[in-house]
C-alpha positions in Angstrom: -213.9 8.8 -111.6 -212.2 10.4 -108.7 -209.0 8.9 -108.7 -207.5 9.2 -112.2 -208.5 13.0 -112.1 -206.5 13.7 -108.7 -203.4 11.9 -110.3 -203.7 14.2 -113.2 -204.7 17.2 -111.2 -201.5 16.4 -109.3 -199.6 16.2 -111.9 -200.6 19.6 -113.0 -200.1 21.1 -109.8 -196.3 20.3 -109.0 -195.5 21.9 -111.8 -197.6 24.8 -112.2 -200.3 24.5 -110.2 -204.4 24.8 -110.8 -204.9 21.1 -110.3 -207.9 22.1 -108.5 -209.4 22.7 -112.0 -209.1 19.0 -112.6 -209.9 17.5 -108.7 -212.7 19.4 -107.6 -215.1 18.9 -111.0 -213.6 15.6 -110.5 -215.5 15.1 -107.1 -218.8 16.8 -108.7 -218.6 14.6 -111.4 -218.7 12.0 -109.4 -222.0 13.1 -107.2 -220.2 14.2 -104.0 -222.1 17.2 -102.6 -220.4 20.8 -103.1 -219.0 21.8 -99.9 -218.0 17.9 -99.0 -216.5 18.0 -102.2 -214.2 21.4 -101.6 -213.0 19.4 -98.1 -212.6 15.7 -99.4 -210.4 17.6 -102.2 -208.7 19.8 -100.1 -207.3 16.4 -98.2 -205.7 14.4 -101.4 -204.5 17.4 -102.5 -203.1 18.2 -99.3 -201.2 14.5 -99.4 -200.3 15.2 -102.4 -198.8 18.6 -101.9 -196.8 17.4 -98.8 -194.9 14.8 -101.0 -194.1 17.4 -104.1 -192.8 20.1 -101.0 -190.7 17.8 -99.6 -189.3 16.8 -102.9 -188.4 20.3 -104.2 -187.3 20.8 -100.6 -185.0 18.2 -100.7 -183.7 19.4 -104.6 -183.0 22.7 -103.1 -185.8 24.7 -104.9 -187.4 25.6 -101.1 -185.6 28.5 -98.9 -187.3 28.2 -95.9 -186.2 32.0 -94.9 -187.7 33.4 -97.8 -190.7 31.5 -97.5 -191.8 32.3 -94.0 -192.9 35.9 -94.7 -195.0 34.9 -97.8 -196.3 31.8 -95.7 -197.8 34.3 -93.1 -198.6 36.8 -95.7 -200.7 34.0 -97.7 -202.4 33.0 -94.8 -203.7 36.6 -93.8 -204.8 37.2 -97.2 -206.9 34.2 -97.4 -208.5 35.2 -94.1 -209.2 38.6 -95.9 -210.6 37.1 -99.1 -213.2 35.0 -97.8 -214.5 37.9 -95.3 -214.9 39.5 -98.8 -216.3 36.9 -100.6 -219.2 36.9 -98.4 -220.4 40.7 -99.1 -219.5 40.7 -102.9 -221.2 38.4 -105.5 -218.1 36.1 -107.2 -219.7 37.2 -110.5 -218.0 40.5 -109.9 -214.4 38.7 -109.5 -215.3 36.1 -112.3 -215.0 39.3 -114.5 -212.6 41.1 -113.8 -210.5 37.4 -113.4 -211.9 37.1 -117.4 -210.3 39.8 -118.1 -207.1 39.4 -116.4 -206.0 36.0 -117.6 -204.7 36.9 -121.1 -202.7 39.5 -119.2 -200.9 36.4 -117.6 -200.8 34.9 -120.6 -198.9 37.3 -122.1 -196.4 37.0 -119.2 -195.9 33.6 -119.2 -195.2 33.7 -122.8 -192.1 36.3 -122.3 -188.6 34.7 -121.7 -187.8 36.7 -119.0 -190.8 35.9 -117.2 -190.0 32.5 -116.4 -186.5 32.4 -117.1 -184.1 29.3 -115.3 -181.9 31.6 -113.4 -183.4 33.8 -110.5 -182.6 37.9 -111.7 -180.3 39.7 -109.2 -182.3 41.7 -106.5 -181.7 43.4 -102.9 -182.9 40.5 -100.8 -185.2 42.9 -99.1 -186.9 44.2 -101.9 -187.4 40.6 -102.6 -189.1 39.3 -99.8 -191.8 42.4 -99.5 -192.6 41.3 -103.5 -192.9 37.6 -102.1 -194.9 39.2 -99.0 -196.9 41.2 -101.0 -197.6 38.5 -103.9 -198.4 35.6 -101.3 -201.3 38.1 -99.6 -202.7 38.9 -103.0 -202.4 35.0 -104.1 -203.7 34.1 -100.6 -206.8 36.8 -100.9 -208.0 35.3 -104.3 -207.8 31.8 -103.1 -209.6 32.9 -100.2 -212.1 34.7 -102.2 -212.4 32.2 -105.5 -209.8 29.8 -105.4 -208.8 28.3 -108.9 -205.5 28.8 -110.2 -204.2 30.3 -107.3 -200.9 28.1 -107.2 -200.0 28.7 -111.0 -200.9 33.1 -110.2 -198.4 32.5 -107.8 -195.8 30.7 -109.6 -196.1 33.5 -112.1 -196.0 36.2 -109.6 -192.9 34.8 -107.7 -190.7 34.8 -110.9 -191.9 38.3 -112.3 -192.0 40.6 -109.4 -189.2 38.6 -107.4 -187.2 37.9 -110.2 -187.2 34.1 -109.0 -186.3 31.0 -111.7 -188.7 29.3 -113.0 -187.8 26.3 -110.6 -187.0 28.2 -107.2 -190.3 30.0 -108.0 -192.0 26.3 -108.0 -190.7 25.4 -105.0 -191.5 28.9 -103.2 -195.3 28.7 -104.4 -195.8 25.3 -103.5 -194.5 25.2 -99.2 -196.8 28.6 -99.3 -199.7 26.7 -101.3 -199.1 23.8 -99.5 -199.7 26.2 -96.0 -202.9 27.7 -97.1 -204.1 24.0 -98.4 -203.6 22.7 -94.8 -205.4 25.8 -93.0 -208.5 25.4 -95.3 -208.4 21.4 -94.9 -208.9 22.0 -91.3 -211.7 24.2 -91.6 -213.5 22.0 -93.7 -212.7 19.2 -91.3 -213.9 21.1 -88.4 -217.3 21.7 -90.2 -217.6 17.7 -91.5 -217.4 18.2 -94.6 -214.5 16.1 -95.4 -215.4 12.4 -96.5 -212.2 10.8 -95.4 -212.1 7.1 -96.7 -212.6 8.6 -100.5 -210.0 11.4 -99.8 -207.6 9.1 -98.5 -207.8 6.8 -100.9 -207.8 10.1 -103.8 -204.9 11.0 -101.9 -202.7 7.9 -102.7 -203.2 8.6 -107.0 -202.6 13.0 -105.4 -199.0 11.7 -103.7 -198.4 10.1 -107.2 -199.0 12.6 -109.5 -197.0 15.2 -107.1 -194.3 12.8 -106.9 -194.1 12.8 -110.8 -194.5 16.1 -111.5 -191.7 17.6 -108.6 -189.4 15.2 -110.6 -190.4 16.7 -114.1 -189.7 20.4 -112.4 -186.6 19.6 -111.2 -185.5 18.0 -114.0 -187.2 20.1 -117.2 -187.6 23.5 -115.5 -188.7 26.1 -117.7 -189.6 23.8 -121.0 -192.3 22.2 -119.0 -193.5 24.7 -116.9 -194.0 27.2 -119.7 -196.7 25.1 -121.7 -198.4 23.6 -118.9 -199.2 26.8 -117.5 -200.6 28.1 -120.7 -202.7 25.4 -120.8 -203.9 26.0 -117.1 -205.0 29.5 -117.7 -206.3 28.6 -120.8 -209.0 26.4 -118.9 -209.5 28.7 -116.5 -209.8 31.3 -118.6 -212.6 29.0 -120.6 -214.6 27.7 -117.2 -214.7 31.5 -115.9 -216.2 32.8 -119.2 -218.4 29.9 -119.7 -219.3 30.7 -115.7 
């Protein structure tokens, strides 16, 4: 059960992330308990995530300069998020995150949204937009978690003006950061079951390795449809929530 749904989920998450939305009821479905279920996930997609970095990386959709603000900015926001997510009920976010989501929609349907080309910008008005979307990114996924990756993406190419494909790249080495930060708290507290993750993890490198290639190659024309359909799930589970 597990295993076909990580390589799908890893798919999905290379290009647009949200593969959580496919991995974790993956795990559930399969009987593991909640919170070992969050940790065992967090590891195959962690493998996974490594693999589709270092790929984009290596294609040139990764600056490393411009990613080390949003990195720590990610990171802090997470940290915030779940200190908040334990004196407000998620019901409240599930809302207004009902209500949000055709918003993004919309966005992701516009052509300059997530256009090829990065837009010209002062390079320090676009590293406090990457700052300031990687805290806001980092905060949800600290506070609820699904989608985080493809909010990201989405935020990265409209309010830093990057291409669809540098914007990829960007979200991913920040996503991937958070991923590992989270993995070790789970670890710390046992709730990771590693012979399942690891073996999840091999069908999580997969899917990541196929999906950085479809980026890189495709860009925009696959991105586009696959992140429709991502918040178009989400959208679905947190109504039906």
């Amino acid at each position: 059960i597990v295993c076909p749904l990580v390589f799908l989920g890893g798919l999905v998450d290379a290009i647009a992330g949200g593969g959580g939305l496919i991995t974790l009821p993956g795990y559930l479905l399969a009987g593991v308990p909640p919170h070992l279920a969050i940790g065992t996930n967090k590891l195959s997609s962690g493998m996974g995530m490594c693999i589709s970095t270092v790929r984009l990386y290596r294609g040139g959709f990764i600056d490393l300069r411009l990613a080390l603000v949003p990195i720590a900015a990610a990171f802090a926001g997470s940290l915030a998020g779940a200190r908040i997510a334990l004196m407000v009920p998620a019901q409240v976010f599930q809302i207004l995150l009902v209500l949000c989501l055709p918003v993004a929609a919309v966005l992701v349907m516009r052509r300059r949204t997530l256009s090829p080309d990065s837009r010209p910008m002062d390079e320090g008005r676009r590293r406090r937009m990457l700052a300031l979307v990687g805290f806001a990114c980092g905060a949800y996924d600290g506070f609820y978690g699904p989608g985080a990756g493809t909010f990201m993406l989405l935020g990265f190419a409209a309010a830093a003006g990057l291409g669809v494909r540098d914007a990829a790249g960007q979200m991913k080495i920040v996503n991937f950061s958070s991923g590992i930060a989270a993995l070790a708290t789970f670890a710390l507290a046992g709730e990771v079951d590693w012979i399942l993750g690891l073996i999840a993890g091999a069908f999580g490198i997969a899917g990541h390795y196929i999906g950085a290639g479809l980026v890189m190659k495709n860009g925009s024309r696959v991105v586009r449809p696959i992140i429709l359909a991502v918040l178009a799930v989400l959208f679905l589970k947190t109504a039906w929530d």
